[in-house]
C-alpha positions in Angstrom: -11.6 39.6 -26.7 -10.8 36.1 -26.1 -12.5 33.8 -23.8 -11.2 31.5 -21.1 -11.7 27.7 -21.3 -10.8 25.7 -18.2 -10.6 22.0 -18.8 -10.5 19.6 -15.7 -9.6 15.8 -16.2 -11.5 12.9 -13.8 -8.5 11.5 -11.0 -7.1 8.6 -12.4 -4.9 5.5 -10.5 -1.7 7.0 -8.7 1.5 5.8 -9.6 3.2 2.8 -6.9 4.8 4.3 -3.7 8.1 4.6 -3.5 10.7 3.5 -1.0 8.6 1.0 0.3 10.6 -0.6 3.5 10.1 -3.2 6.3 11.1 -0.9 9.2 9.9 -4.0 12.2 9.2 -7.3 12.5 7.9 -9.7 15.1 7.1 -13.4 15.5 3.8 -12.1 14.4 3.6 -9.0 12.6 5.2 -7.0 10.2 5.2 -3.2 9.9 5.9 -1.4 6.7 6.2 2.1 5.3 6.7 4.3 2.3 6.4 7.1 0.6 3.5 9.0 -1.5 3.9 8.3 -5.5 5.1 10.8 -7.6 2.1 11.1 -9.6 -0.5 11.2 -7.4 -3.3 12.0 -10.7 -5.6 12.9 -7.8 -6.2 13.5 -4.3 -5.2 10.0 -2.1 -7.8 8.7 -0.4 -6.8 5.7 1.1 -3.0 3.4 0.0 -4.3 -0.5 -0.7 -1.9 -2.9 0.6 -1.6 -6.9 -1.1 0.2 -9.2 0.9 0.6 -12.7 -0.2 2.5 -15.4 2.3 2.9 -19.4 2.8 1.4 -20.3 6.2 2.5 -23.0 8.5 0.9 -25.9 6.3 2.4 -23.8 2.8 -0.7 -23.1 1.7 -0.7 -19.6 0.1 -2.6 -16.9 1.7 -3.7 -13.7 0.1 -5.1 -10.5 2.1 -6.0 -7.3 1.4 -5.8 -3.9 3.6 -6.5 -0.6 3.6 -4.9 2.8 5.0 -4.5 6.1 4.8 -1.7 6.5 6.4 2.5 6.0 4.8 2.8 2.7 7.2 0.5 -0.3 8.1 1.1 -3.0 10.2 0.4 -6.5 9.3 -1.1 -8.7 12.5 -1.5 -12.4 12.4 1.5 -13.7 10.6 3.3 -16.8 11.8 6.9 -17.7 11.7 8.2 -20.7 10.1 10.9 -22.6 12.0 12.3 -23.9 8.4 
């Protein structure tokens, strides 16, 4: 009689969302959705969202977020009259 062998792999990095849109924008945020990845390789914990943007004096800013949802909205943002 033969025995069984189950084999189970460690969750790896997920694959990008997918149809990631700008759905609304204001003078000072920015919301944005998407869909789950194809490949998940895992269970989804949380998406990580890196947004990078000139502010008013065109220096560069870089911030990070978190979210476990398909959207986030960015606060803070200011609008350029260039």
């Amino acid at each position: 009689m033969s025995a069984f062998l189950t084999n189970t792999t460690l969750p790896d990095r997920p694959q990008r969302p997918e149809n990631i849109e700008v759905v609304e924008t204001t003078s000072q945020t920015t919301k944005i959705k998407w869909t789950p990845p194809k490949k998940k390789n895992g269970p989804l914990s949380f998406y990580l969202v890196k947004v990078q943007f000139k502010n008013l004096r065109n220096e560069t800013i870089s911030r990070e977020e978190t979210t476990d949802e398909q959207s986030i909205t960015l606060k803070g943002l200011q609008v350029s009259n260039d």
